[in-house]
C-alpha positions in Angstrom: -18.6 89.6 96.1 -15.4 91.5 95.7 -12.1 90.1 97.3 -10.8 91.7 100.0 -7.3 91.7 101.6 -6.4 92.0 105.3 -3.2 94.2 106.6 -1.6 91.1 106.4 -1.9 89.7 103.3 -0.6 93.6 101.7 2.2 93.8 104.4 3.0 90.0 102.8 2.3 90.5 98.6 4.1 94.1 98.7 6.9 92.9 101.2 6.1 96.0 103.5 5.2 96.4 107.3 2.0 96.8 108.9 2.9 99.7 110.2 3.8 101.4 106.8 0.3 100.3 105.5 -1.2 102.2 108.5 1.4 105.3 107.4 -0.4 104.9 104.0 -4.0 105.1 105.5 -3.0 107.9 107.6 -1.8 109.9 104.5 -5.1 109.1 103.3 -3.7 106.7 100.4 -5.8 103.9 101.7 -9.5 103.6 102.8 -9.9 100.4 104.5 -13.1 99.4 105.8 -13.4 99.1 109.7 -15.4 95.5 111.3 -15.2 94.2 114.6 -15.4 95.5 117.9 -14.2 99.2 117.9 -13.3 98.7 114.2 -10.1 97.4 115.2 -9.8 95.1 112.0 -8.7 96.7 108.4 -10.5 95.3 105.4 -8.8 96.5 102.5 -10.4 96.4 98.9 -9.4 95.8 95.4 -9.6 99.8 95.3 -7.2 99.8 98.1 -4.7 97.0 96.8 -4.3 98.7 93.8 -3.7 102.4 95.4 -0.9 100.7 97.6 0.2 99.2 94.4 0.7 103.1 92.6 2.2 104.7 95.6 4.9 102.3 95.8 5.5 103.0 91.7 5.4 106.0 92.5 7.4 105.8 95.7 10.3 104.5 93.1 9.8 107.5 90.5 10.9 109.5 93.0 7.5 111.4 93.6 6.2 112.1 97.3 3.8 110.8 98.8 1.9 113.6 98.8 2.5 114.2 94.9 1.3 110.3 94.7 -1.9 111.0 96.5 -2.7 113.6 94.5 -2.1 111.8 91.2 -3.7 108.9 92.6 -7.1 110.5 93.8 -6.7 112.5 90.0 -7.9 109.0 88.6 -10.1 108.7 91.5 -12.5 111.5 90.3 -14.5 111.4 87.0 -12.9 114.1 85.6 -11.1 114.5 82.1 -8.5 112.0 81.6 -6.1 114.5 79.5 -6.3 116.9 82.2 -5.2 113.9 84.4 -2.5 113.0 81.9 -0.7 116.8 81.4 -0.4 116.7 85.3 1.2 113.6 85.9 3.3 114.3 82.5 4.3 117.3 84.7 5.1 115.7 87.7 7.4 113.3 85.9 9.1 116.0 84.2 9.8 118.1 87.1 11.3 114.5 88.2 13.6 113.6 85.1 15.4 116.7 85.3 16.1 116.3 89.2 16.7 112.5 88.3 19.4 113.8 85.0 21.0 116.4 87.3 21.8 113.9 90.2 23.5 111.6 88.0 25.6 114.4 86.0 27.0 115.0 89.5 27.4 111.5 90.1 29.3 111.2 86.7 32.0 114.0 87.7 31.9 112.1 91.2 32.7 109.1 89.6 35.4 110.8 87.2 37.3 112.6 90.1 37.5 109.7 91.9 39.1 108.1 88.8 41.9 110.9 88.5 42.6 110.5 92.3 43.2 106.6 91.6 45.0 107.2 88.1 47.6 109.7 90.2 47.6 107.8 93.6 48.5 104.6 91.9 51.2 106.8 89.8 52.3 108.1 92.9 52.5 104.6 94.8 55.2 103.3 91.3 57.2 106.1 91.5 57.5 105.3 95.5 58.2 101.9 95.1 60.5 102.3 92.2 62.6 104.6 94.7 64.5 102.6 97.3 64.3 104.0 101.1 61.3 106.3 101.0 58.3 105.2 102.2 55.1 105.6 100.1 53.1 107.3 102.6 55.4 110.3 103.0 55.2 110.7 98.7 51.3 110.6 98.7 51.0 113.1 101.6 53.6 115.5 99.7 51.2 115.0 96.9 48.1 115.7 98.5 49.7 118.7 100.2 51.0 120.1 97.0 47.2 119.2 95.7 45.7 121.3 98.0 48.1 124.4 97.7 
């Protein structure tokens, strides 16, 4: 007999709610089987344990869900692998270069905010350094001449 796993015991081993293990299995990530009265209860496979375990990799790459599913179910179907392979090789391509381009702007973020602190804390010296004007009125002279 196979092990099986109930919405519970996922929710607990991948740290996630109940109800995002029912988004899953409304995407169609998950198949659970249905028992009891009404098919109220979830009983979740190996099969399905180890889907929940790809779309949360996934989930961190950056893909969708929907691009997950559809990697996902490629390894589903018996068809060739290296068909498989160039399309998830795609996928993560498409998402390096969106991954590379986010942090280049987050690089020149992170520099600008350097040159604002390098000339701000130039600016607060020079204030201090003079007696009787107030640092505030110096910084906002800068910042206006700045923005001129």
């Amino acid at each position: 007999m196979s092990t099986t796993y109930s919405i519970s015991d996922l929710a607990r081993e991948f740290d996630l709610t109940t109800r995002a293990i029912r988004f899953y299995e409304d995407l169609g990530l998950l198949q659970p089987e249905r028992t009891g009265p009404g098919g109220r209860n979830r009983v979740y496979s190996g099969r399905d344990r180890t889907r929940l375990k790809l779309t949360l990799r996934a989930k961190r790459l950056g893909l969708s869900l929907t691009e997950a599913r559809d990697i996902i179910e490629m390894y589903d179907s018996p068809r060739d692998t290296g068909a498989q392979l160039k399309k998830f090789l795609d996928v993560l391509a498409v998402h390096r270069k969106q991954v590379e381009e986010q942090m280049a702007e987050l690089q020149s973020n992170l520099d600008e905010i350097k040159v604002h602190q390098r000339e701000a804390r130039a600016l607060l010296a020079a204030s201090e350094a003079r007696v009787g004007k107030p640092a505030a009125k110096t910084v906002a002279k800068a910042a206006t001449k700045k923005a001129a």
